[in-house]
Steps between C-alpha positions, in 0.01 A plus 500: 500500500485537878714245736331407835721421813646137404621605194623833585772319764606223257805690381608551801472169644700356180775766572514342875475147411804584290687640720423196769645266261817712399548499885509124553656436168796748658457350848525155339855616292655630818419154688598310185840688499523482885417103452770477267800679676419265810519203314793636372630533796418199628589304218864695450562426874436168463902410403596734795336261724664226339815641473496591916402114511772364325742700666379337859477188358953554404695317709737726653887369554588149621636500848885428506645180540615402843857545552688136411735525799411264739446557859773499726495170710325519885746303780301239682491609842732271673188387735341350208561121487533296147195395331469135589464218192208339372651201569749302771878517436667291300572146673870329429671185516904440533663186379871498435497811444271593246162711625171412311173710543210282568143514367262685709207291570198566768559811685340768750694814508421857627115473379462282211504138507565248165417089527708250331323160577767285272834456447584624166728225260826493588601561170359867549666543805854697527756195528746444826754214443680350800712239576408225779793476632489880577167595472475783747275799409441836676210744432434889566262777353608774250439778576583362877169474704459316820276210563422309820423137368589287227509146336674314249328188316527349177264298257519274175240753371202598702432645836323210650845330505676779654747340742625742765913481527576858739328742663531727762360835704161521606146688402446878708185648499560870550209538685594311755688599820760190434848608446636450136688251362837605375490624158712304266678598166623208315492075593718230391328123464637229323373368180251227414617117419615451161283550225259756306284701721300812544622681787252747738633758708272715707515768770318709727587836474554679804287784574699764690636558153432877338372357146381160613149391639433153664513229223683207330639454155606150336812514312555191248836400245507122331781368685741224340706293758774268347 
């Protein structure tokens, strides 16, 4: 039997269709293995990664302590002055020989001022006993600071019964060109009738003082006079 064209070339088409499909079935292998090693790779390199994180992620070591040795002291340049108190000196009264601190009441020192507008009891008020007979009393600052002015009075219990018994010095205004009054130190006064009193003493502080501004400061014991 005699083949026309068509037929004659099928053989040899089927022999290059086969060998089409062995290539891509190769081409496909070698892409399937090269697939595999990246992932591989990838995949294996994957704890490297994590491993280079960690390590950055490691604290490294602590700093050391500071040395426990303290600082050698700095000297206070001897220009510096002392660092003035919050609050006025203390103010105290002499009888017979014994010294009693008073209670600070109203005051304006340096740059803060602090209002008492009553006498406190005189049961809460340091105690002075004196005899009348003998009753004189003499009053100064601790630490020693100089004022220019200052009054004595005394009350059953409140300060609109204050009832002056000594004073002395008078007000200076800094500003002004008026000469100062002489600063004084300490004052003696003698004591109120007999009885049971609140006594006031206040001054004006002088202001030529280093650690003192212009102000005033009330001073007050509970004062016993046989």
């Amino acid at each position: 039997m005699t083949r026309n064209g068509l037929s004659a070339l099928a053989p040899v088409v089927t022999v290059l269709m086969a060998s089409v499909w062995l290539a891509i079935g190769c081409g496909l292998a070698g892409t399937y293995a090269s697939l595999s090693a990246t992932q591989q790779t990838i995949v294996g390199g994957t704890p490297s990664i994590a491993d280079s994180s960690a390590a950055a992620l490691t604290p490294g070591p602590l700093p050391a302590a500071p040395s426990s040795r303290p600082s050698p002291p700095t000297s206070r340049p001897a220009s510096v002055e002392p660092t003035a108190s919050a609050q006025p000196p203390d103010g105290r009264l002499s009888a017979a020989g014994t010294v009693v601190t008073g209670h600070l009441g109203t005051f304006c020192w340096q740059r803060a001022c602090s209002d008492e507008f009553e006498l406190p009891p005189t049961a809460s008020l340091p105690l002075v006993t004196v005899s009348a007979t003998d009753g004189q009393l003499s009053f100064d600052l601790a630490p020693e600071v100089a004022f220019t002015k200052w009054t004595a009075s005394y009350s059953s219990g409140t300060m609109a019964d204050l009832i002056p018994i000594a004073g002395g010095g008078s007000l200076y205004d800094p500003d002004s060109s008026a000469t100062p009054p002489p600063p004084v130190g300490s004052v003696e006064f003698s004591a109120p009738p007999a009885g049971d009193w609140a006594l006031v003493v206040t001054v004006h502080f002088a202001d030529a003082s280093v650690l003192v501004s212009s102000g005033d400061a009330n001073y007050v014991w509970h004062i016993v006079v046989q």
